[in-house]
Structure formats: structure tokens, C-alpha cells
SETI-713753 format. One line per 2 residues: number of its first residue (from 1); their letters; for each residue y, x, z of N, C-alpha, C, CB. Coordinates in pm, whole numbers. Glycine has a CB too. Example, Ala and Ser with C-alpha at 12.3 -4.5 7.8 and 13.67 -1.06 7.14 Angstrom:
1> AS> -569/1319/780/-450/1230/780/-330/1320/780/-447/1131/905 ~ -225/1285/708/-106/1367/714/3/1290/787/-60/1408/572
***
This chain:
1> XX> 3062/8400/5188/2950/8483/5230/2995/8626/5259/2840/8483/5123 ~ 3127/8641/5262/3148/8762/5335/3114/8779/5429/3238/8795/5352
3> XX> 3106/8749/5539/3060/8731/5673/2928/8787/5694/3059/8595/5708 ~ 2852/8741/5581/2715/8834/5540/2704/8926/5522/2654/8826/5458
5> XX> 2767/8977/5398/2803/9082/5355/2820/9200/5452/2904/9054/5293 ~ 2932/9133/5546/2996/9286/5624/2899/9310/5733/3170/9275/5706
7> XX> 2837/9239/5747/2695/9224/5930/2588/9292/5827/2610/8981/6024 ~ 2534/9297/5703/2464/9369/5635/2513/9501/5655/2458/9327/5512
9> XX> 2649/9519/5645/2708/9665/5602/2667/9679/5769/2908/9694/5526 ~ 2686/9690/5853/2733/9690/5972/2543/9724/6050/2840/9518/6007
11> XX> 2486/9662/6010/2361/9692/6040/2225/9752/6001/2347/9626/6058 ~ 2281/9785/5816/2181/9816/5794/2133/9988/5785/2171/9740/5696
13> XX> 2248/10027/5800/2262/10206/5846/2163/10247/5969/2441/10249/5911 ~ 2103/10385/5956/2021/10383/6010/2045/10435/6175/1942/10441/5928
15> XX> 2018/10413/6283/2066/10400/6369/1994/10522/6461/2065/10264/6397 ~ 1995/10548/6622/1934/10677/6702/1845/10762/6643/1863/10641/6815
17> XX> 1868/10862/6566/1752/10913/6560/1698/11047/6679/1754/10952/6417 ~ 1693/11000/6774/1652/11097/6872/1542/11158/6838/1634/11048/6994
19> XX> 1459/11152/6768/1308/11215/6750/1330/11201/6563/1141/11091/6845 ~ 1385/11315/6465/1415/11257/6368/1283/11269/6267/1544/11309/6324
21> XX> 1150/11267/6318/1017/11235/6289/923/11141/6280/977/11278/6334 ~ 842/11119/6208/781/11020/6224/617/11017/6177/862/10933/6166
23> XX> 516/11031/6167/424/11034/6144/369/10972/6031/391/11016/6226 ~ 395/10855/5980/410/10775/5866/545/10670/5887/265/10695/5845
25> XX> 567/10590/5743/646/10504/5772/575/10369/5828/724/10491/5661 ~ 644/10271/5860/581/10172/5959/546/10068/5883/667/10124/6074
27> XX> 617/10046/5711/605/9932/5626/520/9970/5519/735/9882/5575 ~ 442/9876/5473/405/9919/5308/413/9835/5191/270/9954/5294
29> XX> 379/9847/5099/400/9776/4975/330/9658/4993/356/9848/4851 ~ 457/9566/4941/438/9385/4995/489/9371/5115/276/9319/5016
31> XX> 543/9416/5185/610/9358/5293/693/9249/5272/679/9444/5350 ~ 666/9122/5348/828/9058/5332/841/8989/5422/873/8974/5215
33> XX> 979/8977/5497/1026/8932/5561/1170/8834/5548/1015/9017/5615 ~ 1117/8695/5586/1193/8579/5550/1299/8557/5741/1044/8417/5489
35> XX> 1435/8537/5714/1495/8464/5810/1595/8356/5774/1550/8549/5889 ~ 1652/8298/5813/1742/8143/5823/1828/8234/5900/1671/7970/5912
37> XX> 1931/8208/5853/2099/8236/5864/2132/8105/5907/2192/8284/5714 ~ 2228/8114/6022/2272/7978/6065/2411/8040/6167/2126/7876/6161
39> XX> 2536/7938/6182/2610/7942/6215/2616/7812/6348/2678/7959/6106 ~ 2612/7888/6448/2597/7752/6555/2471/7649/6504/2761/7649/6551
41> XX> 2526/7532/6537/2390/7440/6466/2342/7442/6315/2422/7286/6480 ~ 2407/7488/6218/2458/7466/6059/2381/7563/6032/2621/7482/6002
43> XX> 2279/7514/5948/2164/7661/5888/2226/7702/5778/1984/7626/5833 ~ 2302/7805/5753/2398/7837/5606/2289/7833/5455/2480/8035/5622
45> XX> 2202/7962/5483/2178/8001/5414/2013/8085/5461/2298/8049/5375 ~ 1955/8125/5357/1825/8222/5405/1788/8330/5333/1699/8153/5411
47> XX> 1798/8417/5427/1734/8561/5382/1607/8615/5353/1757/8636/5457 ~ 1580/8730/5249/1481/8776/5288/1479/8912/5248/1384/8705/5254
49> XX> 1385/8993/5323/1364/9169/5319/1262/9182/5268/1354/9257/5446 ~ 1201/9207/5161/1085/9252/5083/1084/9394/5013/1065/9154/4982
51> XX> 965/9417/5049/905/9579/4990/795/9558/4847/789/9671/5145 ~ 858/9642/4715/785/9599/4659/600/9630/4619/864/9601/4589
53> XX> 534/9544/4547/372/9538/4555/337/9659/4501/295/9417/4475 ~ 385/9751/4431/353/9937/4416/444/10001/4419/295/10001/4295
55> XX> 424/10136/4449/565/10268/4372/593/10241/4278/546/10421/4335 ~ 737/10248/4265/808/10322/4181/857/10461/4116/863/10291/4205
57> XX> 821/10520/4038/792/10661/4006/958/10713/3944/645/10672/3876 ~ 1028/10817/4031/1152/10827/3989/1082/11031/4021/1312/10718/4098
59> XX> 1178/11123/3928/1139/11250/3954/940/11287/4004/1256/11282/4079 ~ 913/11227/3938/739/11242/3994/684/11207/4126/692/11386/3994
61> XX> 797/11146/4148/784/11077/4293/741/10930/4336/906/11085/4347 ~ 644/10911/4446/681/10747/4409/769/10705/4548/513/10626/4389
63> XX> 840/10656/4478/967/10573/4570/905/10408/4603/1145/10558/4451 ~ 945/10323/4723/917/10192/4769/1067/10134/4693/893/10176/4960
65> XX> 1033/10035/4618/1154/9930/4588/1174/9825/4690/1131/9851/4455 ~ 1275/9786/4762/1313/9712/4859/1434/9647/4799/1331/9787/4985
67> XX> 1425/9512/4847/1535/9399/4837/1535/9353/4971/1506/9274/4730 ~ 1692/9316/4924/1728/9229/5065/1773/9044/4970/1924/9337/5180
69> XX> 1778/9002/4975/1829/8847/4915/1849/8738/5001/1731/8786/4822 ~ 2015/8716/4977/2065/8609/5083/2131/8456/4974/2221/8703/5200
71> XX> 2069/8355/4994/2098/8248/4899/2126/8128/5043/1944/8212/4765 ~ 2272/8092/5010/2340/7950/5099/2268/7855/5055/2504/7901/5076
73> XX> 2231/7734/5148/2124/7606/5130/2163/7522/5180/1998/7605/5174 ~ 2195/7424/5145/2183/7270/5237/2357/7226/5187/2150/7296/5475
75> XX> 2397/7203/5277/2551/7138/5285/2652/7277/5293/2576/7025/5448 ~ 2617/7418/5343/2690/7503/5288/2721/7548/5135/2653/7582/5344
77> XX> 2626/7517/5023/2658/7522/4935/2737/7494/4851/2615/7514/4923 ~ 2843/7366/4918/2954/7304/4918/3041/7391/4915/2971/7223/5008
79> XX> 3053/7426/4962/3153/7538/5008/3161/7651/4914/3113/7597/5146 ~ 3075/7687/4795/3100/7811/4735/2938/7869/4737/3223/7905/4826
81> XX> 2821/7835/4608/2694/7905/4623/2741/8075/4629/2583/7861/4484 ~ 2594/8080/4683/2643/8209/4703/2436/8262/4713/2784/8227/4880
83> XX> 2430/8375/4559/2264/8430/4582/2344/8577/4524/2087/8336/4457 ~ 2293/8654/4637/2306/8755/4661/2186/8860/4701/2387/8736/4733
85> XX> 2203/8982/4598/2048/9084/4602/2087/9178/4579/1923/9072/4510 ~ 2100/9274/4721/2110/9434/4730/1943/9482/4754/2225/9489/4880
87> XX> 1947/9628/4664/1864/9647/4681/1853/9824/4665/1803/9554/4616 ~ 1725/9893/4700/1726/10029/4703/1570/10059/4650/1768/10088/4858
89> XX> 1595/10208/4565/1503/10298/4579/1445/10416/4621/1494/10303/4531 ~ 1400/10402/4751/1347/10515/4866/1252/10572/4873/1335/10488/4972
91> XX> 1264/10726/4871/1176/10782/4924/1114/10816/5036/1186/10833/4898 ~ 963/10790/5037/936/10778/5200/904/10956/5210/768/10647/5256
93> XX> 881/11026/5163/912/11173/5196/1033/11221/5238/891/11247/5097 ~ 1121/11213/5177/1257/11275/5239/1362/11154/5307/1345/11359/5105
95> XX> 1274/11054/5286/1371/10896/5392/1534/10883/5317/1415/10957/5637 ~ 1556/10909/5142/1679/10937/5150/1630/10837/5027/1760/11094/5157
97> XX> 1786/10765/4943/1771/10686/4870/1795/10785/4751/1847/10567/4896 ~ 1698/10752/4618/1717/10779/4502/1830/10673/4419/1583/10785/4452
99> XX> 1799/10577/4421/1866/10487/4376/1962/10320/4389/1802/10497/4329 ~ 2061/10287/4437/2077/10207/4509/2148/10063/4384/2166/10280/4639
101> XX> 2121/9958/4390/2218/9818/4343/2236/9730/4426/2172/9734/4238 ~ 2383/9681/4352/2402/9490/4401/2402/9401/4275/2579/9444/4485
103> XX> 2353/9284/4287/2376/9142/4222/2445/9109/4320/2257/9041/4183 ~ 2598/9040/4279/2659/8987/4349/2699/8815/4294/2760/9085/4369
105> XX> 2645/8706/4335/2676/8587/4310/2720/8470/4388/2597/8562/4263 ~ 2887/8501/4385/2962/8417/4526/3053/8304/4409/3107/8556/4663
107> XX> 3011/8141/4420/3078/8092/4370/3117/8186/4198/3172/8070/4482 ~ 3197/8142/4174/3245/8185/4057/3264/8355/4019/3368/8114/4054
109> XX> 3305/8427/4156/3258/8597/4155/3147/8640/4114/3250/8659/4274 ~ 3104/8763/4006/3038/8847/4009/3064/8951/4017/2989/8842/3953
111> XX> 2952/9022/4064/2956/9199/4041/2814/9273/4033/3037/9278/4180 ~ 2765/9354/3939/2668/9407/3912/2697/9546/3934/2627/9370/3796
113> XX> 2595/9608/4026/2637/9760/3993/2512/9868/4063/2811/9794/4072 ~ 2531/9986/4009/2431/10049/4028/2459/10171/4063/2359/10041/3939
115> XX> 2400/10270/4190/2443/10423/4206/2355/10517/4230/2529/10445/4304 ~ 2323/10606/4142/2236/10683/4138/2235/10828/4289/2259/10726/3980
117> XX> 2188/10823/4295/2264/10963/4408/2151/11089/4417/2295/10897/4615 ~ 2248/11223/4345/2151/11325/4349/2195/11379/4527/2177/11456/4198
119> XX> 2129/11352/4591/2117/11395/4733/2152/11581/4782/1950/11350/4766 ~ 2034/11656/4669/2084/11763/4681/2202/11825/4617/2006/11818/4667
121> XX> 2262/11783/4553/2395/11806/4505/2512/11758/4517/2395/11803/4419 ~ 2485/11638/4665/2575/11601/4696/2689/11495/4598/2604/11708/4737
123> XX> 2598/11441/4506/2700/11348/4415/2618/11163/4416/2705/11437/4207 ~ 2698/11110/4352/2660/10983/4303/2763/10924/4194/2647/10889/4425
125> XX> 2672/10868/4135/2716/10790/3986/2711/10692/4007/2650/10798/3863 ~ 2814/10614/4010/2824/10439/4026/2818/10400/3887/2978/10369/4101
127> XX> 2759/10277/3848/2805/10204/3700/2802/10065/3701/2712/10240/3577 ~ 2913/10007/3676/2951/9904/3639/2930/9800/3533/3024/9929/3640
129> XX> 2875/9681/3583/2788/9616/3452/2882/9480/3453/2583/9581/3481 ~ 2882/9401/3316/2967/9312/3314/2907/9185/3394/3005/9292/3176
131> XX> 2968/9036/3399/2965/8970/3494/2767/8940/3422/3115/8839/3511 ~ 2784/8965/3309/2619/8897/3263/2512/8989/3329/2582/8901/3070
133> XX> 2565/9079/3367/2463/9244/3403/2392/9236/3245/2293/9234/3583 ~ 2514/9259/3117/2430/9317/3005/2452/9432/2963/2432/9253/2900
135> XX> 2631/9456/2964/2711/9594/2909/2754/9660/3027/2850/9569/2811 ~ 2760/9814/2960/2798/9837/3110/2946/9907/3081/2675/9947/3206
137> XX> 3012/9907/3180/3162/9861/3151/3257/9997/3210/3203/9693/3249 ~ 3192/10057/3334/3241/10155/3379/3182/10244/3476/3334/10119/3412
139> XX> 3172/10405/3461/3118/10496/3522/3177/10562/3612/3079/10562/3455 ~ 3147/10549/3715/3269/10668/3829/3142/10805/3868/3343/10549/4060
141> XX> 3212/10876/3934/3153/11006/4002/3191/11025/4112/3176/11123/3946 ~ 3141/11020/4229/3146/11046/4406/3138/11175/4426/3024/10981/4500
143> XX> 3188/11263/4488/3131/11330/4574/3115/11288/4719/3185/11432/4564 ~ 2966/11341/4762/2931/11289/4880/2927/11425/5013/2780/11209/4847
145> XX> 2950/11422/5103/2954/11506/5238/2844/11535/5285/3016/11450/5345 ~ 2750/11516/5202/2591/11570/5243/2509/11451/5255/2577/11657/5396
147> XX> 2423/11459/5277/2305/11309/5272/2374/11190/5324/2152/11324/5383 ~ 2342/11081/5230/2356/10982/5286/2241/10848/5268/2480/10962/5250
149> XX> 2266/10739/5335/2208/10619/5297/2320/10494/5232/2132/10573/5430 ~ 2209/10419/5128/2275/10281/5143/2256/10190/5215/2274/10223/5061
151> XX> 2334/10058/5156/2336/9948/5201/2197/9894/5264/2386/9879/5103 ~ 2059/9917/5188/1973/9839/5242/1847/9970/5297/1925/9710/5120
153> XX> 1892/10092/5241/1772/10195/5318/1790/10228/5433/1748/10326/5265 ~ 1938/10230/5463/1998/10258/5605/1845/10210/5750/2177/10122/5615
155> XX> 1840/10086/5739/1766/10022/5774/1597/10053/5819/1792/9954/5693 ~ 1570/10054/5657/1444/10116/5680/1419/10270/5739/1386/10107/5557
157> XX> 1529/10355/5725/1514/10491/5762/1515/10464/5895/1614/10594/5712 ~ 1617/10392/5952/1550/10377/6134/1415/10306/6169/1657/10277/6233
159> XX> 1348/10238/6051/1205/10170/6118/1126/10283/6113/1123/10035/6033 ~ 1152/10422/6078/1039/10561/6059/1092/10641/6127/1010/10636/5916
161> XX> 1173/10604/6211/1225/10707/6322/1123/10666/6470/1423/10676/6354 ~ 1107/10776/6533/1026/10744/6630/1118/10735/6751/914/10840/6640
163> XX> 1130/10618/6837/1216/10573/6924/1152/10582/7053/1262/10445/6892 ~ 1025/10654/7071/966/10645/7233/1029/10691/7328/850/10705/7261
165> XX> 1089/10738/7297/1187/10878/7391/1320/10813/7430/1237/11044/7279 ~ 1370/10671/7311/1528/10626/7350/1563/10555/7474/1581/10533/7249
167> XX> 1714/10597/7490/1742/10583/7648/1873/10519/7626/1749/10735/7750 ~ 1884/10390/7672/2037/10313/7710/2128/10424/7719/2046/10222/7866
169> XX> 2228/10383/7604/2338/10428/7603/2329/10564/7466/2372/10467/7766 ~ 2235/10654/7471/2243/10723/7336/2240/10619/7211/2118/10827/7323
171> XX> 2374/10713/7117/2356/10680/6985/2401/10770/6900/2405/10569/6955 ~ 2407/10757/6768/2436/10874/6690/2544/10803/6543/2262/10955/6640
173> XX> 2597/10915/6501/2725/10858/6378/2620/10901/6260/2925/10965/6369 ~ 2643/10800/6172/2537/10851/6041/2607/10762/5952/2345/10819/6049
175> XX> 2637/10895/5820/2712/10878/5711/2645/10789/5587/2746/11014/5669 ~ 2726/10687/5554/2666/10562/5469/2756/10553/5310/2696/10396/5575
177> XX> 2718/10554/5243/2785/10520/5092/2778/10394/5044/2725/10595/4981 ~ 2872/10302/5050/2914/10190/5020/3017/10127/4965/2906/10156/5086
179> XX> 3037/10088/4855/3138/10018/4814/3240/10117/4740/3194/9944/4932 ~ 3184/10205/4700/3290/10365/4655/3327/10452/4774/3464/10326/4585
181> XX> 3274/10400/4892/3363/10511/5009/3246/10562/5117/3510/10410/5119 ~ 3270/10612/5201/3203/10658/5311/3221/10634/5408/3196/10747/5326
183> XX> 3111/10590/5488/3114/10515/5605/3069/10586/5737/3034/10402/5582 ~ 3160/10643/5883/3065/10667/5943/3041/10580/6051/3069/10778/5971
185> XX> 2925/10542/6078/2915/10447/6148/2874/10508/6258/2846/10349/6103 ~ 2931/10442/6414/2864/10471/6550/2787/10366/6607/2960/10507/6651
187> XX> 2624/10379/6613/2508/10281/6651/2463/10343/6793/2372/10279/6528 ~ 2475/10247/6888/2427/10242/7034/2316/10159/7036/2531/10189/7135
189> XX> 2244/10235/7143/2103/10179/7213/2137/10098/7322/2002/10295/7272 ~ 2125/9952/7316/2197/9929/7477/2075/9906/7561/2314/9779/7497
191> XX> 1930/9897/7548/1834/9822/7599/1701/9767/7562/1885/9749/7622 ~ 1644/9702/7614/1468/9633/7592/1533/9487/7641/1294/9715/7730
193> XX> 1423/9408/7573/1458/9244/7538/1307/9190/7558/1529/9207/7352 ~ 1252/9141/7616/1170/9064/7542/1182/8900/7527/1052/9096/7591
195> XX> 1221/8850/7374/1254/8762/7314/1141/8661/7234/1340/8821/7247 ~ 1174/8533/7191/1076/8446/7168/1147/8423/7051/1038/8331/7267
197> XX> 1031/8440/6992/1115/8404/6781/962/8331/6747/1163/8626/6611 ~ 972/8277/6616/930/8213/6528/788/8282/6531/1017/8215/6406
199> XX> 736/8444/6540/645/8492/6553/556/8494/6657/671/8567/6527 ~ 636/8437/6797/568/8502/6912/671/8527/7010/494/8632/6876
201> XX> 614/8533/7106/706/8637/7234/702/8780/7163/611/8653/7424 ~ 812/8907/7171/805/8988/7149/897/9135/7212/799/8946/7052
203> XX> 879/9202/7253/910/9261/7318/1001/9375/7205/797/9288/7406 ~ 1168/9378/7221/1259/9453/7141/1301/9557/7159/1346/9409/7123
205> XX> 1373/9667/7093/1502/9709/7111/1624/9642/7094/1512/9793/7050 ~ 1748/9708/7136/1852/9610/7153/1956/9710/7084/1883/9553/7320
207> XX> 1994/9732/6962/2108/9803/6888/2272/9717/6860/2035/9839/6736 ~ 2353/9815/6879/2458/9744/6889/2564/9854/6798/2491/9705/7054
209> XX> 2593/9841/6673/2703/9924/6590/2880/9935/6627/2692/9856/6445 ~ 2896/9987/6618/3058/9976/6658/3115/9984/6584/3122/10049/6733
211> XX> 3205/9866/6577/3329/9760/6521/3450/9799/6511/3352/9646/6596 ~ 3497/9835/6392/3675/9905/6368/3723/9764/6425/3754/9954/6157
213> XX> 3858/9732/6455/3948/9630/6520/3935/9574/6353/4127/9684/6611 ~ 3912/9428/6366/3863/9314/6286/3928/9184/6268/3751/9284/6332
215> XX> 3977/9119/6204/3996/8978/6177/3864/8876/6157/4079/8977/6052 ~ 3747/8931/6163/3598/8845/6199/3556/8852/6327/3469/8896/6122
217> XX> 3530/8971/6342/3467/8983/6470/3546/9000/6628/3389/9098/6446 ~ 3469/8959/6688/3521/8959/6815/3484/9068/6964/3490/8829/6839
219> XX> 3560/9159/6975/3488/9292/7062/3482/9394/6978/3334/9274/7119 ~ 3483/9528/7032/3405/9638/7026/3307/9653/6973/3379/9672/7108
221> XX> 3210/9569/7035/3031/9551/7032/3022/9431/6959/2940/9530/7196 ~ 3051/9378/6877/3030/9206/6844/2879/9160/6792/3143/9156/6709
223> XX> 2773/9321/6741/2695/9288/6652/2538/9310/6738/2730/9379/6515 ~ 2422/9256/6753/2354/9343/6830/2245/9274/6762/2371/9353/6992
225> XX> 2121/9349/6751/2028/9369/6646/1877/9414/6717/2092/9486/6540 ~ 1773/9249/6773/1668/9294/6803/1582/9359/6670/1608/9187/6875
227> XX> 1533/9471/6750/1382/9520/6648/1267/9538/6741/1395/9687/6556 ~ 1146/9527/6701/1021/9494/6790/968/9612/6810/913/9399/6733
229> XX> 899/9649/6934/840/9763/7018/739/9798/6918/779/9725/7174 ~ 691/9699/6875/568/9726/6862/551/9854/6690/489/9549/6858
231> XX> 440/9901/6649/443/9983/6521/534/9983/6388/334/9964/6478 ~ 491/9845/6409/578/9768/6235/753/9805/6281/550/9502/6208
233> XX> 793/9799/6349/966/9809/6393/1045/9692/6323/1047/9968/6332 ~ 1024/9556/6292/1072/9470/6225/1206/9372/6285/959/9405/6195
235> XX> 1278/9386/6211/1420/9266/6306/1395/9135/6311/1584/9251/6231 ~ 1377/9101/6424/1353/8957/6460/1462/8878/6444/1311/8939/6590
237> XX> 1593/8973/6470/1717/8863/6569/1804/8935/6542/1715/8830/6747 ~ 1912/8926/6463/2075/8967/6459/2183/8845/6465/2107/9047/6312
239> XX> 2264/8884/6598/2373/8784/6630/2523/8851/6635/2340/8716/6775 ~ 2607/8790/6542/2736/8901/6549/2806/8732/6604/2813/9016/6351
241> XX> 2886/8778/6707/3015/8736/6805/3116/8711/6705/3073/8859/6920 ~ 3173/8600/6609/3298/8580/6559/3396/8549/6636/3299/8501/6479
243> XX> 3517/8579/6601/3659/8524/6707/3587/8324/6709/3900/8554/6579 ~ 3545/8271/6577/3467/8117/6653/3343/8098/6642/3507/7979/6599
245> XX> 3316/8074/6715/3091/8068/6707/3100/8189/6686/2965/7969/6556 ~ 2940/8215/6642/2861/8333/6618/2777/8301/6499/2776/8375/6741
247> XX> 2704/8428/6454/2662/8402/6288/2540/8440/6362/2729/8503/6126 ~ 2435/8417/6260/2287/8458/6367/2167/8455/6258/2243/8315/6518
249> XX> 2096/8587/6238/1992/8572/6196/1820/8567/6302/2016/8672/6102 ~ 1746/8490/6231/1666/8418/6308/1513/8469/6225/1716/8242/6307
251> XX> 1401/8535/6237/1323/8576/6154/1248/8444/6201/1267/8727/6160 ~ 1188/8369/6077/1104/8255/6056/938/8324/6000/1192/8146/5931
253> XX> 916/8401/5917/821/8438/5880/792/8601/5855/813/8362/5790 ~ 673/8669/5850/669/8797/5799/499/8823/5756/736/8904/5920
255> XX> 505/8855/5644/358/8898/5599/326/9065/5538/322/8788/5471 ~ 242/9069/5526/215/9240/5440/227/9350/5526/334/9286/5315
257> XX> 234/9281/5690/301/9415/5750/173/9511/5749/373/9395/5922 ~ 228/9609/5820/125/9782/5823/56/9751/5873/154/9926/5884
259> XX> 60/9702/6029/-21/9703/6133/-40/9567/6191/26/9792/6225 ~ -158/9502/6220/-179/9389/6232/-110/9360/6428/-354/9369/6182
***
């Protein structure tokens, strides 16, 4: 389930912000969004993006709890289970993460861990929990280069960006904290789609991140990432290009959204 893993890293940073405003955010408490992971014909595994049913109160604030959770199904499970849950605590005032974790469960691997990040001071505290997530085992200290996002807010901070204004071909580098290091990632606008998913015909954006030279992926561009025109800004469709087949997420269901 690496393969997951790195198309998560790879997409979930937040992408153009040409208009870095937004009027409200586009999701609210209870959101969730279910997709099927599949490799060519072979449905691996299934995802899902959920917002949780109230705030979370961190500094007198209330923050949205969001998960992402990817669990292998069927005849891939053969191969090595694999339930996996990154997750974040965001503020929809300043769009920046208070608090970020992973559950990591690949086959016989674990990893538990958690990073606090004081934003205005430019730090983060990672901590390390044992394979049970009971003790906790080890503390590091980051310094960070000024604001950043994680693994799974990245994401949501581009669904509260207002995109009316975006034009083929702008994109922007935006600094990500992951894995102990810093990431800058370059996200391009290539286009409008309108695509047929599980929901409907729907009319997209078309984002495409750029790819350090890879032993997975194939191209420059390998990754490209519909999200819908419409208010909600939700990902229908992510397909990353491997050197064989392609990996592909497919949105099957979505409830709780903002706007009907």
C-alpha cells in the first residue's frame, strides 16, 4: 500500500490558490466521502474522507476533525492487509492544521504517531507511540519555514480556496510537513472535465502535482485529480500513471455535503 500512501502525499497538499479567500468553507460536520481504489480491473482496496459530527475545541477554538481511511478488500488482501488512518485537526479560521496523526497498519508494519504544530512559532512536535498506540516511545522537535499543511488538510485548504478566476497552466509551490521533512510541492491547473462518476455527470477541475524522477510513477505529470465545479469542491476521480497500469480512485458515494 505504498502506492497509496505516496498519491495521498502527492495530492493532498493544497493546490492554486489564486484568490487566497473564501467566504466560508465548502464542507461541514459529517461529511463523508466513500471511493474504491482499483488497479486496472482489480478493486484493491476502499477509501474514505470523513469530517467529523462536531468541533473539536483545541486553544478555544473549534477545529473540524477529518480522516482519511484506506483498508485493501477482496483478493488483494492476500498480498499483505493493509487499514490505514491519517488524520487532521483544522482550523477553518486560519485554514492551518493544529494537529496532525497516522495509524499505520501494513501487514505486519506499524506506526503510530502524532504532530502537534505551533504555526506561529514555526515548530512541531512529533511523538512516537509503540506498535499498540499505548506508550509513547519518542519525541522529536521540527523547525518549520513558516506555515505549513499536512498530509490530509493540504486538501481541504484547497476546497476553501476560491478557484473562479483559475486559468490553464497557473500553479503555485506550497510547503507540506510530512514524514519529519518538508515538502515543496509544485500543483498545476491543466483544465475543465466534465466527467461521469457514480454521482452523476459532473463538471471538474483538472489538477496535476509534479513528480520528482520516480521508480512508481511514470512522467512528469503522472497524477491528475478531478474536483467538482460545483460549491461542495469534492474529488470525484484521482488516476496516477504507473511505469504498469494505473492506480485509480473512483468516488462511489458522498453524504453530509454543504450544499445540496
Amino acid at each position: 500500500m505504498n502506492q497509496l500512501r505516496l498519491l495521498l502525499l502527492l495530492f493532498l497538499f493544497p493546490i492554486p490558490g489564486f484568490s487566497q479567500q473564501a467566504a466560508t468553507v465548502p464542507f461541514t460536520y459529517g461529511e463523508e466521502l466513500n471511493f474504491e481504489v482499483s488497479y486496472g480491473w482489480i478493486n484493491l482496496a476502499d477509501a474514505k474522507m470523513q469530517v467529523s459530527n462536531q468541533p473539536h475545541i483545541y486553544d478555544q477554538k473549534p477545529h473540524y476533525k477529518i480522516d482519511v481511511y484506506g483498508e485493501t478488500k477482496g483478493a488483494a488482501a492476500l498480498f499483505g492487509r493493509v487499514n490505514d488512518n491519517w488524520g487532521t485537526f483544522w482550523n477553518g479560521e486560519t485554514r492551518l492544521p493544529k494537529i496532525s496523526y497516522r495509524h499505520i497498519e501494513e501487514g505486519k508494519y506499524r506506526k503510530h504517531e502524532k504532530v502537534y504544530f505551533d504555526q506561529e512559532n514555526r515548530k512541531a512536535e512529533m511523538q512516537l507511540f509503540d506498535r499498540e498506540n499505548k506508550n509513547l516511545k519518542e519525541v522529536k522537535e521540527f523547525d518549520l519555514p513558516g506555515e505549513v499543511q499536512d498530509l490530509v488538510s493540504g486538501f481541504y485548504y484547497l476546497r476553501s480556496l476560491d478557484l473562479r478566476n483559475i486559468k490553464a497552466g497557473d500553479y503555485v509551490t506550497i510547503k507540506g510537513f510530512f514524514d519529519k521533512e518538508i515538502y515543496n510541492i509544485k500543483l498545476i491547473f491543466e483544465g475543465t472535465e466534465r466527467i461521469k462518476t457514480e454521482l452523476g455527470e459532473k463538471d471538474t477541475f483538472i489538477f496535476s502535482p509534479q513528480v520528482p524522477k520516480n521508480k512508481l510513477f511514470r512522467g512528469e505529470y503522472p497524477v491528475k485529480v478531478w474536483v467538482t465545479q460545483d460549491q461542495n469542491k469534492i474529488p470525484v476521480k484521482i488516476k496516477a500513471n504507473l511505469f504498469l497500469g494505473s492506480l485509480n480512485f473512483d468516488i462511489t458515494s458522498a453524504k453530509g455535503l454543504r450544499y445540496n
